[in-house]
N, CA, C and O atoms as a MOPAC input file, in Angstrom:
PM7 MOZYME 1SCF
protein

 N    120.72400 1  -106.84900 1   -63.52600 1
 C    119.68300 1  -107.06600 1   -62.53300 1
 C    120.24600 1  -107.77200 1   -61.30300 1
 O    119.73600 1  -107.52000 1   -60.21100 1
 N    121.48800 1  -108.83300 1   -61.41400 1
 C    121.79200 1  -109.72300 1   -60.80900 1
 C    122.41600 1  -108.13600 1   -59.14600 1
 O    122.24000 1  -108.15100 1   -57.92800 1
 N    123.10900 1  -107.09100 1   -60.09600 1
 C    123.77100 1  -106.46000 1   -58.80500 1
 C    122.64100 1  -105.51700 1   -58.24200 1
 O    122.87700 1  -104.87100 1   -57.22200 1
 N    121.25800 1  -105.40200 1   -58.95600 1
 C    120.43000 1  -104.92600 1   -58.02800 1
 C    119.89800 1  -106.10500 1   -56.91900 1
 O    119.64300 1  -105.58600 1   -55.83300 1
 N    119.75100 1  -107.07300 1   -56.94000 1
 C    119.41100 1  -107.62000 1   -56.11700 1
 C    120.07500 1  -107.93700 1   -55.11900 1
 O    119.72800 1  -107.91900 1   -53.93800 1
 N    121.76100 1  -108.45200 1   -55.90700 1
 C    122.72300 1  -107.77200 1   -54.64000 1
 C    122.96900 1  -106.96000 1   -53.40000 1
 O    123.74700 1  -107.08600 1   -52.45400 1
 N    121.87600 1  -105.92300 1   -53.78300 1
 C    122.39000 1  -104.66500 1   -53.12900 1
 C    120.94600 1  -104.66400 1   -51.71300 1
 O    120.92400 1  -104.29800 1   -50.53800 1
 N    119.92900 1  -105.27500 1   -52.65100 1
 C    118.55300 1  -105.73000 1   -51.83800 1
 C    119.06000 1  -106.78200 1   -50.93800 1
 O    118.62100 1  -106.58300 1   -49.80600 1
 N    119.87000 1  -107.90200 1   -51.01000 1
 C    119.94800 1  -109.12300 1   -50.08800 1
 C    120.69700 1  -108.00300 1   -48.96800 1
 O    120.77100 1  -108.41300 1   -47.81000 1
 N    121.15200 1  -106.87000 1   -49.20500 1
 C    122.44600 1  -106.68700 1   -47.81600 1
 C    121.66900 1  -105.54100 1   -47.54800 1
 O    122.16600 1  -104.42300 1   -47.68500 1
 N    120.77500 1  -105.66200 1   -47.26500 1
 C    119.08100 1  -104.16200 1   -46.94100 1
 C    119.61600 1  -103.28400 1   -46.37000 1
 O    119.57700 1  -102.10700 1   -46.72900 1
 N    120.38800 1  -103.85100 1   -45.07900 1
 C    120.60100 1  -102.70000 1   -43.82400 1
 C    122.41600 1  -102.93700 1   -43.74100 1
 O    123.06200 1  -102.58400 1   -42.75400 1
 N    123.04300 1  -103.59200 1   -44.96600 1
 C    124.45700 1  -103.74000 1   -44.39000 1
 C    125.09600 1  -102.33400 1   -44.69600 1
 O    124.95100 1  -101.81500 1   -45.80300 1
 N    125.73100 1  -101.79500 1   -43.79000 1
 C    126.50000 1  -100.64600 1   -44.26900 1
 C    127.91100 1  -100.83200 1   -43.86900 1
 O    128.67700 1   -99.88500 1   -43.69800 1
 N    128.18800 1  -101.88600 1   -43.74700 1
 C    129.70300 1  -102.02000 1   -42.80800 1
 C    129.86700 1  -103.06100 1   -44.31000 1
 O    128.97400 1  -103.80500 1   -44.71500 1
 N    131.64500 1  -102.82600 1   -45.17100 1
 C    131.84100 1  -103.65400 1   -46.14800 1
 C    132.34500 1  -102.64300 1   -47.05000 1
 O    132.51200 1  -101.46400 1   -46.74000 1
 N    132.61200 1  -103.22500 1   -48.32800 1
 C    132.57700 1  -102.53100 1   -49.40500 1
 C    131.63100 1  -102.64700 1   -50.81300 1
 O    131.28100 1  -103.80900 1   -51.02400 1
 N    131.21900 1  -101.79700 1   -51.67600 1
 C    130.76600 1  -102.28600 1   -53.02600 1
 C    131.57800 1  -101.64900 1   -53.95200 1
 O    132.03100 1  -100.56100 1   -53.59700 1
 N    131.91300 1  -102.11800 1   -55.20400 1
 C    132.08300 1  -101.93300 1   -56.30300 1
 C    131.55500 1  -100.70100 1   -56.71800 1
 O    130.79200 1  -100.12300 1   -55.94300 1
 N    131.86600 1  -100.11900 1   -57.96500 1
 C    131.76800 1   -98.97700 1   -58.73100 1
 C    130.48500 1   -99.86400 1   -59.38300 1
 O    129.30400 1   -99.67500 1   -59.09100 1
 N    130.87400 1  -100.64100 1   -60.11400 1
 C    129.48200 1  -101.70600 1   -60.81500 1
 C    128.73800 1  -102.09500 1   -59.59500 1
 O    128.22600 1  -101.01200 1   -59.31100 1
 N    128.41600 1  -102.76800 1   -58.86100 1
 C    127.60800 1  -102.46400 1   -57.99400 1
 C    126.72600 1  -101.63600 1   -57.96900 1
 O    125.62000 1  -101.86700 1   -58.45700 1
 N    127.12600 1  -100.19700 1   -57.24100 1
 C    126.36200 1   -98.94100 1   -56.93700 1
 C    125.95800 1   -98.61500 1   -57.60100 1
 O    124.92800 1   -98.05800 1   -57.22300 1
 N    126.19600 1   -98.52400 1   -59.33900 1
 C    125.49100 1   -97.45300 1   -60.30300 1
 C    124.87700 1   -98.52700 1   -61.41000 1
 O    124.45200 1   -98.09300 1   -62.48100 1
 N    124.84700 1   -99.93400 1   -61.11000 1
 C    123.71100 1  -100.53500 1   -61.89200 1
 C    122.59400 1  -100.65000 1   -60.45000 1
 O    121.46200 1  -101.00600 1   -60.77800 1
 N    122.73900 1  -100.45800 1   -59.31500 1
 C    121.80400 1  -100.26600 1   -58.33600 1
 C    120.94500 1   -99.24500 1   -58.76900 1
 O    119.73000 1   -99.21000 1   -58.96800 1
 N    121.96400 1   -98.31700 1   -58.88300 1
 C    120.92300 1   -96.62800 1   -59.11200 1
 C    120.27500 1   -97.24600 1   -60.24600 1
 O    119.06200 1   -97.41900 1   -60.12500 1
 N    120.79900 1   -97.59800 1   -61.27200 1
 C    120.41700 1   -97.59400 1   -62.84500 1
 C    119.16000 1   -98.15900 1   -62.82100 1
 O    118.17400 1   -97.49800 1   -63.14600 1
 N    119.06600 1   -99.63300 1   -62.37400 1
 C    117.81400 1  -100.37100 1   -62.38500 1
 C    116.49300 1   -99.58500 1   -61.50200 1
 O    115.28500 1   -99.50000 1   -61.72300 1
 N    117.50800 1   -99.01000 1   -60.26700 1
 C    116.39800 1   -98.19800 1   -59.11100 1
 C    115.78900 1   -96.80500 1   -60.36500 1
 O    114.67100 1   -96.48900 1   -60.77100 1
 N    116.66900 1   -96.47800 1   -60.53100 1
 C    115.71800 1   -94.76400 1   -61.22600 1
 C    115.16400 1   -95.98100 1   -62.92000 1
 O    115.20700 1   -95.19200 1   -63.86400 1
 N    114.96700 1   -96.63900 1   -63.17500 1
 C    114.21300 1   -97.40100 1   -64.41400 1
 C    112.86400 1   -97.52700 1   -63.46800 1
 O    111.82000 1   -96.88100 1   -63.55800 1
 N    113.26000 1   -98.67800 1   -62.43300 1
 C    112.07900 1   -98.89200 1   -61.72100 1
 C    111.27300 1   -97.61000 1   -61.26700 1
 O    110.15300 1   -97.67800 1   -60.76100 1
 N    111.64100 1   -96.98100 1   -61.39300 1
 C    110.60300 1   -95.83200 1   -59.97300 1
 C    110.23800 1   -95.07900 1   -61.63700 1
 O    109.06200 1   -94.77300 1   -61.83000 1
 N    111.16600 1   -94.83700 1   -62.66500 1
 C    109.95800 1   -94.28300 1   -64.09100 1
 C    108.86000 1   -94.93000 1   -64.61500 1
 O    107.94900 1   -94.41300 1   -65.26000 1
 N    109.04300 1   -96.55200 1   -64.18200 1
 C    107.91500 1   -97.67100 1   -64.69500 1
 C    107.12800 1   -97.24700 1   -63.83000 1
 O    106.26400 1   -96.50800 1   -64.30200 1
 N    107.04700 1   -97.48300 1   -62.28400 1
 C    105.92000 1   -97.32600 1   -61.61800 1
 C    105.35900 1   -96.27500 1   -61.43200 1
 O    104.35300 1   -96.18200 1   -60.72800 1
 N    106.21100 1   -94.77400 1   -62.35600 1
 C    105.54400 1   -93.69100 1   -61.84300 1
 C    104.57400 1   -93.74300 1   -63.52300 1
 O    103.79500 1   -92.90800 1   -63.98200 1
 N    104.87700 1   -94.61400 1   -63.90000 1
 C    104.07500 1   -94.33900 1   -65.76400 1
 C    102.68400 1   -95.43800 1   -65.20800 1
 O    101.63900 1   -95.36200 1   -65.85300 1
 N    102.75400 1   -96.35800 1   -64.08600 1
 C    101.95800 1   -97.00700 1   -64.39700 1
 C    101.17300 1   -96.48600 1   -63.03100 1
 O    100.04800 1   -96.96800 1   -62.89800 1
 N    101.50900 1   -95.78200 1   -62.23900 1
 C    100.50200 1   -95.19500 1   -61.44300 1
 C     99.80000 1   -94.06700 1   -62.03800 1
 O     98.71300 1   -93.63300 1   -61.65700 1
 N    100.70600 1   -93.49800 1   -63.27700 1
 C     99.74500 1   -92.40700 1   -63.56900 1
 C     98.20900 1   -92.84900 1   -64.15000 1
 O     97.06500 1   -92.46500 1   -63.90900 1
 N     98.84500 1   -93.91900 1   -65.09400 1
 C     97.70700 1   -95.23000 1   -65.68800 1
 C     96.89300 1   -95.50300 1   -64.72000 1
 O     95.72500 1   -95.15100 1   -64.89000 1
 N     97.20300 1   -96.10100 1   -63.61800 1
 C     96.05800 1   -96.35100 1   -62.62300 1
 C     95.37800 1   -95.39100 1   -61.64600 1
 O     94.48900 1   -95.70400 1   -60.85500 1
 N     96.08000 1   -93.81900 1   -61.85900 1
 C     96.03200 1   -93.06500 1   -61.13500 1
 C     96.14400 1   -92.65800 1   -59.49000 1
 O     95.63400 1   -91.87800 1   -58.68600 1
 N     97.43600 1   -94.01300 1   -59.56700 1
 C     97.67100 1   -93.86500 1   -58.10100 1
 C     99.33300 1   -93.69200 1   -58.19700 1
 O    100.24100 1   -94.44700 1   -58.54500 1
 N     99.26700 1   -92.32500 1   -57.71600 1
 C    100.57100 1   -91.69200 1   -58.46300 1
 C    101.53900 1   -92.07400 1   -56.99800 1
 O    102.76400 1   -92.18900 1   -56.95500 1
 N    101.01800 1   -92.15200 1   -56.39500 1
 C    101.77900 1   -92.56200 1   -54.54600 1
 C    102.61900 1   -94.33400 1   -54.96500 1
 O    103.31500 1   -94.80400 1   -54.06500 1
 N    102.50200 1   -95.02600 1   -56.07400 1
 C    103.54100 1   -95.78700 1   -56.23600 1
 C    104.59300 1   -95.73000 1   -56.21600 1
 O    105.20500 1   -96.30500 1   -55.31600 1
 N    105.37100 1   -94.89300 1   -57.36700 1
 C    106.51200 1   -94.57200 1   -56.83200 1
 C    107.11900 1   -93.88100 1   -55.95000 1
 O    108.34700 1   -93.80400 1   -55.91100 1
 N    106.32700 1   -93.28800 1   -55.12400 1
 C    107.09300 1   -92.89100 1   -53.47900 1
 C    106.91100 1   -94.30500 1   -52.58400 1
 O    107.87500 1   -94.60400 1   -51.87900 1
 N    105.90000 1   -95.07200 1   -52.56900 1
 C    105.89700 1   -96.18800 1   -51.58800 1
 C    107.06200 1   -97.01500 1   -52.14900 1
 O    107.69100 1   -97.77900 1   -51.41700 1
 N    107.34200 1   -96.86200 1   -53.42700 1
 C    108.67600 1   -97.78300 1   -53.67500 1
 C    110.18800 1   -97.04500 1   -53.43800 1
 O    111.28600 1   -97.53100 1   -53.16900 1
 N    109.85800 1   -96.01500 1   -53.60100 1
 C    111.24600 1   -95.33500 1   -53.23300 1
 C    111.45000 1   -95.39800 1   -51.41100 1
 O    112.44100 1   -95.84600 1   -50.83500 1
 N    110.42700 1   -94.91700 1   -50.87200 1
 C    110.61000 1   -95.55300 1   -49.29600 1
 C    110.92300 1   -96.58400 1   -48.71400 1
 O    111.59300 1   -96.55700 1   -47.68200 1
 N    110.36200 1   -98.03000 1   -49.44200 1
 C    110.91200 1   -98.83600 1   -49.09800 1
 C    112.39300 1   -99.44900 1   -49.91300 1
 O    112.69400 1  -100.59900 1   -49.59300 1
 N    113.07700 1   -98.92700 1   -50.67100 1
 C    114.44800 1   -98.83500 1   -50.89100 1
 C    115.48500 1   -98.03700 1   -50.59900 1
 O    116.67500 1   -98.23000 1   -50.85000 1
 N    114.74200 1   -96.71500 1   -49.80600 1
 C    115.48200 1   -95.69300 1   -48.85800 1
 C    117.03600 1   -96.24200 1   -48.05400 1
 O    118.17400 1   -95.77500 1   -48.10200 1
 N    116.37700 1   -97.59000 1   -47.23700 1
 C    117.19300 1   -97.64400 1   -46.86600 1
 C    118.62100 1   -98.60900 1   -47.35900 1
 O    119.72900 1   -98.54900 1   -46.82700 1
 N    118.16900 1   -99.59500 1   -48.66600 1
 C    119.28300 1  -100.37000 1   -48.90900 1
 C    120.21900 1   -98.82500 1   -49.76800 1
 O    121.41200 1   -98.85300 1   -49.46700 1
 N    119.89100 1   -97.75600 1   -50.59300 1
 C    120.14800 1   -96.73900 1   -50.98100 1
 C    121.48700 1   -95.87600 1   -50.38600 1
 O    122.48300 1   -95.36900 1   -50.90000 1
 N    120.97800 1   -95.99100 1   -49.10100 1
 C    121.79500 1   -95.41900 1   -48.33200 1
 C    123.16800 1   -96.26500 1   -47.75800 1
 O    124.27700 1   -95.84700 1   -47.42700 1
 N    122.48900 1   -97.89400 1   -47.79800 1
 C    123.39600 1   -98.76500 1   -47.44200 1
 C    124.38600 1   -98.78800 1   -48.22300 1
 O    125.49700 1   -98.77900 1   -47.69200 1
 N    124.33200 1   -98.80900 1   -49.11400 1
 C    125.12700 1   -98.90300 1   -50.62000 1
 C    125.98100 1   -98.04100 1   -50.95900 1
 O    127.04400 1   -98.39000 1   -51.47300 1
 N    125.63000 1   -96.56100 1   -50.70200 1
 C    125.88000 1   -95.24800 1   -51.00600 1
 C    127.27200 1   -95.45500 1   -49.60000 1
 O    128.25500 1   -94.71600 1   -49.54000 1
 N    127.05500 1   -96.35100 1   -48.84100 1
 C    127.83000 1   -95.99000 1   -46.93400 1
 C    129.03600 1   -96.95100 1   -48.01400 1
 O    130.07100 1   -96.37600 1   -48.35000 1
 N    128.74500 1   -98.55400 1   -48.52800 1
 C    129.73800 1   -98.99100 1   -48.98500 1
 C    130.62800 1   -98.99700 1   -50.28300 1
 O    131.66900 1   -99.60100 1   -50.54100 1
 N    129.87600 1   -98.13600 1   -50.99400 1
 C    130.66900 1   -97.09700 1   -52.31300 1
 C    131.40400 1   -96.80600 1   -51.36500 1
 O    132.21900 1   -97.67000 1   -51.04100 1
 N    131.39000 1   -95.70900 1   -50.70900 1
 C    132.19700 1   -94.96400 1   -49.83000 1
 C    133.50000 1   -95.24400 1   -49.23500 1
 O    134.52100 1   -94.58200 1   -49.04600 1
 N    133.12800 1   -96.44800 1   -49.00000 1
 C    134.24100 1   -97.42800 1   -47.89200 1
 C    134.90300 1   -97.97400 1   -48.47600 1
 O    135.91900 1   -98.39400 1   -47.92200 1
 N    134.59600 1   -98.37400 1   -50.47000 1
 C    135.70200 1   -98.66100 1   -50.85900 1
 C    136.84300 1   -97.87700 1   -51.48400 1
 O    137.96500 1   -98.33400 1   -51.70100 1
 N    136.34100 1   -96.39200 1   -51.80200 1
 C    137.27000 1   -95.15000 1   -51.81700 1
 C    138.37900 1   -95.23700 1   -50.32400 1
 O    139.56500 1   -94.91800 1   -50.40400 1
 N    137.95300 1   -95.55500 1   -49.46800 1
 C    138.66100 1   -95.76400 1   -48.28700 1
 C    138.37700 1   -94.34400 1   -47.03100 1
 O    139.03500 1   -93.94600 1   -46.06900 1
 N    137.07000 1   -93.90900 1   -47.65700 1
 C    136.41400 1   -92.91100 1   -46.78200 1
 C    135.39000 1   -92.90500 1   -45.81700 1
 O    134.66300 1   -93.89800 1   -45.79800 1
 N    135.15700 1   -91.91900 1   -44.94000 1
 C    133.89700 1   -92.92900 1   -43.90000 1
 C    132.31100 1   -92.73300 1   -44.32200 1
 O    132.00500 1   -91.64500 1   -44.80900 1
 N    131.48000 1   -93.55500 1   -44.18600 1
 C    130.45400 1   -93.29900 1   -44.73500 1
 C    129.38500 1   -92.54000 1   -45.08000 1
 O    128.42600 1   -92.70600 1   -45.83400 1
 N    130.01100 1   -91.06800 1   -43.87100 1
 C    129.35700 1   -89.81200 1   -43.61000 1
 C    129.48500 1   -88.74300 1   -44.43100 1
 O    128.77500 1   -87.73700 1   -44.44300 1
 N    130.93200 1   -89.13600 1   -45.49800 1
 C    130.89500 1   -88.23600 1   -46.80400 1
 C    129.70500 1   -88.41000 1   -47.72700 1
 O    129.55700 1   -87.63700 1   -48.67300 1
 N    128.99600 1   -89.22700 1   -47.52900 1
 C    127.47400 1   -88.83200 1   -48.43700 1
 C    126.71000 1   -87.85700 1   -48.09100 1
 O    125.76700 1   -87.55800 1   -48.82300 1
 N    127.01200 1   -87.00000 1   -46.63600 1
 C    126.18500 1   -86.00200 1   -46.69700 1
 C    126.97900 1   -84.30500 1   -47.28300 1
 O    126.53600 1   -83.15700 1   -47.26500 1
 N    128.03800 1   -84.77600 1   -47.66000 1
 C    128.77300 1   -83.71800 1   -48.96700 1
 C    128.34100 1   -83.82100 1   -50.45900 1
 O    129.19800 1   -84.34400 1   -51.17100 1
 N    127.20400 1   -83.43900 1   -51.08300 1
 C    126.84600 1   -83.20400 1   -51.60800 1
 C    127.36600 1   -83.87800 1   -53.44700 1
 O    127.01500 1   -84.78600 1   -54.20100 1
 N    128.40100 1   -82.71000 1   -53.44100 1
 C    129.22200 1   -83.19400 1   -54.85700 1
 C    130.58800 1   -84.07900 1   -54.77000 1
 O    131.16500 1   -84.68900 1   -55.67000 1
 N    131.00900 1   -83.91200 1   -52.98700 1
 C    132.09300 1   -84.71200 1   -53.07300 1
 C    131.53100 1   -86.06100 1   -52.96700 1
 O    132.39000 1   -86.89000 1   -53.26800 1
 N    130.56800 1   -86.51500 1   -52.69500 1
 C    129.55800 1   -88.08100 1   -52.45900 1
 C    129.75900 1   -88.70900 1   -54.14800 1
 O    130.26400 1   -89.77300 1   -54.50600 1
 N    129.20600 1   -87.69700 1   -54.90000 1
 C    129.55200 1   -88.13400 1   -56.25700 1
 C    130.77600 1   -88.56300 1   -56.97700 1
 O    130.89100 1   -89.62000 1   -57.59900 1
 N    131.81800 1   -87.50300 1   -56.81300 1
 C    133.01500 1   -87.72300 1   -57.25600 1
 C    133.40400 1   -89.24900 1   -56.70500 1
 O    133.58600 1   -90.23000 1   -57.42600 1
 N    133.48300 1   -89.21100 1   -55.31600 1
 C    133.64500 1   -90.66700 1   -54.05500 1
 C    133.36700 1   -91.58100 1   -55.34200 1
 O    134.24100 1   -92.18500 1   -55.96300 1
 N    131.77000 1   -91.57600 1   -55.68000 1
 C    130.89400 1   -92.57400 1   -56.48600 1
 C    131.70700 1   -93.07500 1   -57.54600 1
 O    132.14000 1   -94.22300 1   -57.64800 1
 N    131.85300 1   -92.25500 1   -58.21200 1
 C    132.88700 1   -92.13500 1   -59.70200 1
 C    134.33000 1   -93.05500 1   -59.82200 1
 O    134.88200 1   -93.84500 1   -60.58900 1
 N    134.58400 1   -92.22500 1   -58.20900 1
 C    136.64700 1   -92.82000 1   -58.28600 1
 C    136.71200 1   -94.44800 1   -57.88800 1
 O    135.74000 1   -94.88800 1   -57.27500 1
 N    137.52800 1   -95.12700 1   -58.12500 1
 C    138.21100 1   -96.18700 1   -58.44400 1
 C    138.43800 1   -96.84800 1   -57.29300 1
 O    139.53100 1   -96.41300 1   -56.93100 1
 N    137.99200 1   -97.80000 1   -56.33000 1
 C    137.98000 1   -98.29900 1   -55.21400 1
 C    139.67100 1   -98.35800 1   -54.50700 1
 O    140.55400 1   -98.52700 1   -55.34800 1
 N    140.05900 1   -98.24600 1   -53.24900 1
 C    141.13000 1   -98.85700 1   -53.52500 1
 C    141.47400 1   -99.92900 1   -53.35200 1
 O    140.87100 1  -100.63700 1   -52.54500 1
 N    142.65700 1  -100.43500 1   -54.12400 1
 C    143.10300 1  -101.65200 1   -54.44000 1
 C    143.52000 1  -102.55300 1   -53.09500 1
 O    144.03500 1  -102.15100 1   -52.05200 1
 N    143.17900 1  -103.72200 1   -53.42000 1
 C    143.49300 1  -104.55300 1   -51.91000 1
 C    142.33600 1  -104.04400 1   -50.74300 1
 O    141.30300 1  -103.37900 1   -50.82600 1
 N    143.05500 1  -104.70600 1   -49.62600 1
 C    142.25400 1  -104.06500 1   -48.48000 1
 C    142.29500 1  -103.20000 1   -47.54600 1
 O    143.39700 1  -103.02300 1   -47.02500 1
 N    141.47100 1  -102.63700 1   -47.19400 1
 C    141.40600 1  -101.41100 1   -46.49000 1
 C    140.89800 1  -101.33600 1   -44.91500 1
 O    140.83000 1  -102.31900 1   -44.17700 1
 N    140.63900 1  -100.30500 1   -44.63400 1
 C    140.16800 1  -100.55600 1   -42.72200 1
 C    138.53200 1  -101.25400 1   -43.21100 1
 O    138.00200 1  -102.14800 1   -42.55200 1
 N    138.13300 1  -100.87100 1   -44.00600 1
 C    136.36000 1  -100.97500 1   -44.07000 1
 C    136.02400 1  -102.47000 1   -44.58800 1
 O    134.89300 1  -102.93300 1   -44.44300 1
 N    137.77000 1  -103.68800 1   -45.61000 1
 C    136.69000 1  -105.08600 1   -45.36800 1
 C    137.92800 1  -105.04700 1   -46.99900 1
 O    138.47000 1  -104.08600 1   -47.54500 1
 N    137.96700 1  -106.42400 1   -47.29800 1
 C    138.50200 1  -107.04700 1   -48.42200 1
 C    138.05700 1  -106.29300 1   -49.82400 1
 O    136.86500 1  -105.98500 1   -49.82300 1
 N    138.81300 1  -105.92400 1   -51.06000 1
 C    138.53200 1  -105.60100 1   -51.96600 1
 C    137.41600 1  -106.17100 1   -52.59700 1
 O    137.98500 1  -107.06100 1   -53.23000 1
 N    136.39400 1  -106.26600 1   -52.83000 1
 C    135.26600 1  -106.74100 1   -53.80700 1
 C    135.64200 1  -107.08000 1   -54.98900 1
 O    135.43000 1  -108.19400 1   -55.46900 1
 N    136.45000 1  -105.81100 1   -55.77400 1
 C    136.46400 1  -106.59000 1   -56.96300 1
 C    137.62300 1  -107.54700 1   -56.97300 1
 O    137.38000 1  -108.64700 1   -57.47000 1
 N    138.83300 1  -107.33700 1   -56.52100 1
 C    139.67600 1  -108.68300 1   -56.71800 1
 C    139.05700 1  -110.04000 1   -56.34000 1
 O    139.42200 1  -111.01000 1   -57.00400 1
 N    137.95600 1  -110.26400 1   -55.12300 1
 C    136.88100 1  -110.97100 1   -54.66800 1
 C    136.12800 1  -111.86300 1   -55.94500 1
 O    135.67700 1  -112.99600 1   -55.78000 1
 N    136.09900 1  -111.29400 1   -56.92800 1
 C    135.34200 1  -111.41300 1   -57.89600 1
 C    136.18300 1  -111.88000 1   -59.16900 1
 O    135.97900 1  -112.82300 1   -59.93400 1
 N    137.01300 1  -111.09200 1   -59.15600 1
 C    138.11300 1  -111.22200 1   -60.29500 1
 C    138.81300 1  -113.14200 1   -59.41000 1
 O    139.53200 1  -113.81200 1   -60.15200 1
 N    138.63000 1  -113.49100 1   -58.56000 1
 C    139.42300 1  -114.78400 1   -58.53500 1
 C    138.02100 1  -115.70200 1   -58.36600 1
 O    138.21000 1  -116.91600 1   -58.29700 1
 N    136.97300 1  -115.34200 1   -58.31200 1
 C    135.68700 1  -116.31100 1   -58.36100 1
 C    135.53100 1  -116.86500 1   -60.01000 1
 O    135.23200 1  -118.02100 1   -60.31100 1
 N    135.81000 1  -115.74100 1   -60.99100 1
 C    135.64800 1  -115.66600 1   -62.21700 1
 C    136.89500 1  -116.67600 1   -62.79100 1
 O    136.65700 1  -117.52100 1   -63.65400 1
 N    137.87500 1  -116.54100 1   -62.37100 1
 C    139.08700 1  -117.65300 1   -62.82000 1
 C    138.75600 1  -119.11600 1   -62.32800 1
 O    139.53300 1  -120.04000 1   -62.57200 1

């Protein structure tokens, strides 16, 4: 939960990098959330919940998706390639730093020591 909220404090940052953990406990918690609220709008019959919640996370979504990207060491406009956006998602940040901002996870790996 801690890296979804992560991803909420930096709403509109798209300049940086995120983690592989990062991005896909983002998605993870985001597609949980939007099945809860679409089970409990059906319950209340206001099925427009989970689109008002997916709109207003549109944009940290995209933010996130720009700094996955940047830590592959690619520019943030490969998210509108379809299957290569995914693969991007998948592969292994690179190591050290890059044009787009300091490694995250080594960032982390010396907070933890």
């Amino acid at each position: 939960m801690n890296w979804y909220l992560t991803v909420l404090k930096k709403y509109a940052v798209f300049s940086g990098r995120a983690r592989r953990k990062e991005y896909w406990m983002f998605v993870l918690f985001n597609f949980l959330i939007i099945i809860a609220l679409s089970v409990v709008g059906d319950i209340l019959d206001f099925r427009l919940l989970s689109s008002i919640y997916q709109l207003a996370v549109l944009v940290p979504s995209i933010a996130a998706g720009f700094r996955r990207v940047h830590d592959v060491g690619k520019s943030g406009w490969f998210l509108l390639i379809p299957i290569y956006n995914l693969i991007l998602a998948c592969t292994e940040g690179t190591k050290g730093d890059n044009k787009y901002g300091a490694d995250p996870k080594a960032a982390t790996e010396i907070a933890a020591s």
